[in-house]
N, C-alpha and C positions, 0 to 999 in steps of 0.2 A: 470666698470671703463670706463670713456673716454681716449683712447688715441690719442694724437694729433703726427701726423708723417709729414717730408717735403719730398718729392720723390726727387732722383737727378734731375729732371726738373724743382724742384721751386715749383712744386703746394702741399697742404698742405691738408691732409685728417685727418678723425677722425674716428678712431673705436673705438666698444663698444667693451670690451671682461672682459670677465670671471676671468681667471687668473692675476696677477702682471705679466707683460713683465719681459723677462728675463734682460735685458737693461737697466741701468741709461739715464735719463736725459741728450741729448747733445753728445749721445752715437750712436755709426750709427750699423744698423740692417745687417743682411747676404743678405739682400735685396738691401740694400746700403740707405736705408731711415732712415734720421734723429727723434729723436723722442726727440718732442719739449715738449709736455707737457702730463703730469699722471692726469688725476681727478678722485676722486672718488664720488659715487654717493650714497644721503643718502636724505629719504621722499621727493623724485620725485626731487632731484637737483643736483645739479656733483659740487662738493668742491676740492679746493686744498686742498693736503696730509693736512698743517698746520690745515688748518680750519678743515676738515672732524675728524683730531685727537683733534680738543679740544668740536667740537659737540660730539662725542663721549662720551669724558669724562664727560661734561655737563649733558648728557642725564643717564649715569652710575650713576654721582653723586646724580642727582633728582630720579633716582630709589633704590640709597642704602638709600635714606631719608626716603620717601615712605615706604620701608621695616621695617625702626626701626618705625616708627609711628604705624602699622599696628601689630606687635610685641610689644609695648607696649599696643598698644588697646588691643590684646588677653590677655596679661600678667594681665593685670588690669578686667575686662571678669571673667578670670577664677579665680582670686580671691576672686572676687566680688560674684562669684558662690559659692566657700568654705564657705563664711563666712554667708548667704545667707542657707546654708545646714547646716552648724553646728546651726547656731537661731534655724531652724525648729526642729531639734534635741532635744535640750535644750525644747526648747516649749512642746513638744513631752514627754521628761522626767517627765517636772517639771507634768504634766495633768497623766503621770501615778504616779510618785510618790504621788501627791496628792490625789488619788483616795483610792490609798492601803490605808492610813491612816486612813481613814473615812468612 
């Protein structure tokens, strides 16, 4: 996360850090610095909370897509396999039962 801080002197810095500040927005620190703005940061960029939470979603929703597509490829696959194993079965049958006969 970027966070943006004002110092009691006016001048205005950014840190990167790890954790959510314990701090809202507008809120002043044990430091006495104001802390102006949260960003998070997502494929090399720093997004507002709003934005970061609907790229998020965006990118959850294009992956649960993906997954049913990929789940149906298999579904359809191993069908395709059953039915694919029973022919050769039958083929199978039909060439011994016609043999005993004759």
């Amino acid at each position: 996360m970027l966070v943006t801080y004002q110092k009691r002197n006016g001048t205005i810095i950014q840190r990167t850090v790890r954790n959510h500040p314990p701090y809202r927005i507008g809120e002043t620190t044990s430091m006495g610095w104001k802390l102006l703005d949260i960003k998070q940061f997502y494929k090399g960029k720093y997004y507002s909370q709003t934005d970061y939470d609907l790229l998020i979603d965006k990118a959850y929703k294009k992956d649960k897509k993906i997954r049913e597509i990929k789940n149906k490829i298999i579904f359809m696959y191993k069908h395709l396999t059953y039915f694919l194993l029973v022919m050769i079965l039958i083929r199978v049958l039909e060439n011994l039962t016609f043999y005993n006969f004759f």
